[in-house]
C-alpha positions as CSV (number, residue, x, y, z in Angstrom):
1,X,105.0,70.7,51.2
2,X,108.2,68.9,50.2
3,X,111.1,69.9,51.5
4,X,114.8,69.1,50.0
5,X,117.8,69.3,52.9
6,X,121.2,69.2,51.6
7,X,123.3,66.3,52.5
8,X,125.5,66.8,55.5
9,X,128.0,65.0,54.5
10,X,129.2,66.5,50.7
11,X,131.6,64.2,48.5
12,X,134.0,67.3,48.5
13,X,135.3,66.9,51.9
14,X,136.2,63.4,51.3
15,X,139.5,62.2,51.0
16,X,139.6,60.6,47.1
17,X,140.9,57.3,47.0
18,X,144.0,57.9,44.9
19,X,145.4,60.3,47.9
20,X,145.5,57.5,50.2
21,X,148.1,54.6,51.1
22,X,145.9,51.2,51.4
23,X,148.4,48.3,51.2
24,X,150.2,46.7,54.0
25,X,153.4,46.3,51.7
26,X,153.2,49.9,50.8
27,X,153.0,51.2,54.5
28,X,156.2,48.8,55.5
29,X,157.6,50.0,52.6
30,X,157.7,53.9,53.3
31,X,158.3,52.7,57.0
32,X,161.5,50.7,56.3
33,X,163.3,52.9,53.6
34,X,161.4,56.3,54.0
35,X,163.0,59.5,56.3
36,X,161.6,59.6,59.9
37,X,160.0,62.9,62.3
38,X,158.5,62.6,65.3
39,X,156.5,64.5,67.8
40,X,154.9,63.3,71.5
41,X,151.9,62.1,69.8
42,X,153.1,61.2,65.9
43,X,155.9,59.5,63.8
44,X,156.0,60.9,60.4
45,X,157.1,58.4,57.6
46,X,158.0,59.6,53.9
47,X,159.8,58.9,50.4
48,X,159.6,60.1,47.2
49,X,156.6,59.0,44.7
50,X,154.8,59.8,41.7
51,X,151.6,61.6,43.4
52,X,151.4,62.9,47.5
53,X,149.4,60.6,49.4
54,X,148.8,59.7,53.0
55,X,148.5,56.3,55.6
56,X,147.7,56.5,58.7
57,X,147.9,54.0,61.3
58,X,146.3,54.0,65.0
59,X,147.1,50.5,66.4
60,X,144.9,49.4,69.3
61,X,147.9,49.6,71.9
62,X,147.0,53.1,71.3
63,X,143.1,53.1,72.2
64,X,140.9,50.1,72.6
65,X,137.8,52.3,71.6
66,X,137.4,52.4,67.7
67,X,135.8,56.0,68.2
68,X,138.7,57.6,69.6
69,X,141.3,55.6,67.3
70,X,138.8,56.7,63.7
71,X,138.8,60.7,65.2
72,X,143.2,60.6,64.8
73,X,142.7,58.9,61.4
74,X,140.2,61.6,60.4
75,X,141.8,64.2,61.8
76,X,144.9,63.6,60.0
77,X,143.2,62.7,56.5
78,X,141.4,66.1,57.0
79,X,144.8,67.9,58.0
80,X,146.5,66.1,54.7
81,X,143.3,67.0,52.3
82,X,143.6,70.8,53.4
83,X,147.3,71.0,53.2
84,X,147.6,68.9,49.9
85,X,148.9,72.3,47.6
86,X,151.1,73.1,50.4
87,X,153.7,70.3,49.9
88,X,156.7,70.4,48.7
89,X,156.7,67.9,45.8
90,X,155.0,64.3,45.8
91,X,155.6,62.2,48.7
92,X,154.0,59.0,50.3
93,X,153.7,60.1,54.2
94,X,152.2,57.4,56.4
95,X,151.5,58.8,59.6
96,X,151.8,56.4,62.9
97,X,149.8,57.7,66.4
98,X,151.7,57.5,69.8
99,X,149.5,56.8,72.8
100,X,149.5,60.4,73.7
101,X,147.7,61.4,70.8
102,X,144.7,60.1,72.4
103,X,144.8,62.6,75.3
104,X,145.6,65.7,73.5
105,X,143.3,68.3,71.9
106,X,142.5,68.3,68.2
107,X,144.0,72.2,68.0
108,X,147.6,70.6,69.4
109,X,147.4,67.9,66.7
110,X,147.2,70.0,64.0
111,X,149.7,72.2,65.5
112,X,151.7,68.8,65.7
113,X,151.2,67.9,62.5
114,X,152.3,71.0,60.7
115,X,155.1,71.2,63.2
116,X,156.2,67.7,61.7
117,X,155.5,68.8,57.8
118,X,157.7,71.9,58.2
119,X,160.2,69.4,60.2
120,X,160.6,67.6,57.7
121,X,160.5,69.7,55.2
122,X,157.7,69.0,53.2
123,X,155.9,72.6,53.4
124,X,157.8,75.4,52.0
125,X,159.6,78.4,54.2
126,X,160.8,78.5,57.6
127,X,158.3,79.1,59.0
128,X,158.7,76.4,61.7
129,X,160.7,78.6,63.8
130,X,157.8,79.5,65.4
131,X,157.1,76.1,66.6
132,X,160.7,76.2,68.3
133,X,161.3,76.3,71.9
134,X,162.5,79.8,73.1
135,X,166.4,79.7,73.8
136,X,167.6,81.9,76.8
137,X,166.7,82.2,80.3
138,X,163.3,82.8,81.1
139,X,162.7,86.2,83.6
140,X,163.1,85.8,87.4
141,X,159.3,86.1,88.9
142,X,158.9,89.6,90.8
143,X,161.8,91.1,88.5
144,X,160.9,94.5,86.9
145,X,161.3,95.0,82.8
């Protein structure tokens, strides 16, 4: 009997084209002029434009290994095509890696990245106070509450 499996990979979860930054003048561009976040493991790059779309650059300083330097680039597209609607206008964002990005878990770099995208302002709300540090003294070990 024939038997039909569904594709494992669907064209819905794919980043289209039109939402991604392709051109080397483009990502120097939004670079050079654009406003500047950062985290330990990205830079966060944007200016104003006609439709929201995303680079994102892993150099090799960061990772030798192709594998490791593709799983940023996708976890970032994915994190961008999820969090599209949630953006604050149209921006181009180019997002750069830092070495450390290698290292850490994919949970803390999507916890990084919206860190950054409230940072800077580009989700709504302020609803990155709960990504800042706790002010005040922390409790003395042994002390009773």
């Amino acid at each position: 009997m024939f038997c039909m499996k569904t594709p494992l990979r669907t064209r819905t979860r794919i980043l289209p084209a039109q939402y991604r930054i392709r051109k080397r003048r483009e990502f120097l561009n939004i670079q050079g002029v654009g406003n500047k976040a950062s985290s330990g493991s990205f830079l966060l790059c944007w200016s104003a434009a006609e439709q929201s779309r995303i680079g994102v650059t892993v150099t090799t300083k960061v990772d030798k290994r192709a594998v490791r330097r593709n799983r940023l680039k996708r976890l970032v597209r994915e994190f961008f095509r999820l969090n599209r609607s949630r953006i604050n206008g149209n921006y181009d964002i180019v997002v750069i890696a830092r070495n450390s990005a290698v290292t850490t878990s994919n949970d803390k770099l999507r916890r990084e990245l919206a860190y950054l995208f409230y940072k800077a302002q580009l989700f709504p709300g302020k609803e990155h106070g709960a990504f800042q540090k706790q002010r005040g003294r922390a409790p003395e070990r042994g002390a009773k509450s």
